[in-house]
C-alpha positions as CSV (number, residue, x, y, z in Angstrom):
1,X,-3.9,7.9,5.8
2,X,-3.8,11.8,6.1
3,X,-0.8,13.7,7.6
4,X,-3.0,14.3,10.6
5,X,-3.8,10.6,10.9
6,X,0.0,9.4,10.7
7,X,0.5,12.4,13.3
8,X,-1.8,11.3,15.9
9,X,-0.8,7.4,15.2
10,X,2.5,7.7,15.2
11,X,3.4,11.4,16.9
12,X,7.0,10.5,17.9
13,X,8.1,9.1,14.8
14,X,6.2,12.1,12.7
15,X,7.7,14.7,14.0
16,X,11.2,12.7,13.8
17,X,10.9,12.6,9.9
18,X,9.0,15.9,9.4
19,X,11.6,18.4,11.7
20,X,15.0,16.0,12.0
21,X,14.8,13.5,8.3
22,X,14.9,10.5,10.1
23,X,13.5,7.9,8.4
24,X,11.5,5.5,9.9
25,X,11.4,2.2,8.8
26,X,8.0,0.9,10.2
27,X,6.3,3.1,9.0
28,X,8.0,3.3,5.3
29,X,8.2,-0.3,5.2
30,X,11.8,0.1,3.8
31,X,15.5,1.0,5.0
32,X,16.6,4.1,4.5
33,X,19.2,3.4,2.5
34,X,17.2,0.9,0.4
35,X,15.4,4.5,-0.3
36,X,18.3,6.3,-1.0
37,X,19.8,4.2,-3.5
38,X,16.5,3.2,-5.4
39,X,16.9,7.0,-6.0
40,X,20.2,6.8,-6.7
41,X,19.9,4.7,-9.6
42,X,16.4,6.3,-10.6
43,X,18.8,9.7,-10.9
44,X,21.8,7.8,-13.2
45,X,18.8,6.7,-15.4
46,X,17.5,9.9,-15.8
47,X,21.0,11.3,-16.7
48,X,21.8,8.3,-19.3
49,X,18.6,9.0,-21.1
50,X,18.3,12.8,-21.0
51,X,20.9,14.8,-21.8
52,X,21.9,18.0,-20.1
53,X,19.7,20.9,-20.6
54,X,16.4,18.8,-20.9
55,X,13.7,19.0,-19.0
56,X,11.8,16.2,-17.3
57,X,8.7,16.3,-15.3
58,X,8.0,13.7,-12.9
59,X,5.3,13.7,-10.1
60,X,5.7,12.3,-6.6
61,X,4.8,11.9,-3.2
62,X,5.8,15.5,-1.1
63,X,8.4,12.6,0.9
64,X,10.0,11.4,-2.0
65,X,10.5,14.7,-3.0
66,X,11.8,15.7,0.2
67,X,14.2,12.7,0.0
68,X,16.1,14.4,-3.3
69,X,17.5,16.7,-0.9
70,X,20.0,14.2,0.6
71,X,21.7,14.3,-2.8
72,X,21.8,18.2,-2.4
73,X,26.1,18.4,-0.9
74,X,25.9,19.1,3.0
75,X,22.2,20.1,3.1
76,X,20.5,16.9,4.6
77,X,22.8,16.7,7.3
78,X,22.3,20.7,8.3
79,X,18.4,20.1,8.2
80,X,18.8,17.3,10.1
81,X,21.1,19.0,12.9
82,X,19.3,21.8,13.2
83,X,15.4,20.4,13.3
84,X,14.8,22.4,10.0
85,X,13.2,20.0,7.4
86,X,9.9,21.5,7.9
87,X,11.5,24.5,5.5
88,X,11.2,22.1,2.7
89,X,7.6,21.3,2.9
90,X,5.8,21.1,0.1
91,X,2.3,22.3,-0.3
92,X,-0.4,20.2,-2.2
93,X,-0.4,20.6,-6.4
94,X,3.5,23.1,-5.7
95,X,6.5,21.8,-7.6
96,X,10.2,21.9,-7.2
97,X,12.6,22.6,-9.7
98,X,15.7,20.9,-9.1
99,X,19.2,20.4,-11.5
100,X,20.7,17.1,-11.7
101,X,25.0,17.3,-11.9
102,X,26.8,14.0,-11.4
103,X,25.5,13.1,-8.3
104,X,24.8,16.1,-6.6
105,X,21.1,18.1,-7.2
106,X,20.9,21.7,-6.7
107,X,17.5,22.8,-6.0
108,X,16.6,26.2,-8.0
109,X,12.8,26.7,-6.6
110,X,11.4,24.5,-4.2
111,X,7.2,24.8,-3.0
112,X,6.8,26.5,-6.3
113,X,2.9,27.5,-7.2
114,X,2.6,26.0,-10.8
């Protein structure tokens, strides 16, 4: 479906994950915390097999990418307080560039033309 399919479908629940983060499970078909640690242990992979310094491209959906943000210290809970997630959109074929430290991420570009 396109984003203005889902929108007019679902308008509630849209606008809940697009401004506010909130996850909806009907229409991801998965708990948010199912998410979140699939990621979790995605990101400890990445970090066993590269070491620091490297680069590694990976491609993704703009809501999976959106989702690395929860692992950036403090930030998902401010977007989500303050209605502010659309900030983080990410237009079609843009990139972010993000840095990978323990657990935490710290994004240094994000909506990056390539």
């Amino acid at each position: 479906l396109t984003v203005e399919a889902v929108e007019a479908k679902w308008p509630n629940e849209y606008h809940a994950w697009t401004k506010q983060g909130i996850w909806q499970n009907e229409l991801f078909h998965e708990p948010f915390e199912e998410r979140i640690e699939s990621l979790r242990q995605w990101l400890w992979r990445l970090q066993s097999e590269f070491k620091d310094g490297k680069t590694v491209m990976c491609a993704s959906s703009q809501g999976i990418i959106r989702l690395f943000l929860y692992f950036v210290p403090n930030l998902w809970k401010t977007l989500s307080d303050n209605a502010t997630f659309s900030e983080y959109k990410i237009k079609t074929g843009h990139y972010c560039d993000l840095s990978l430290k323990g657990e935490s991420i710290s994004p240094n570009g994000w909506n990056l033309a390539p």
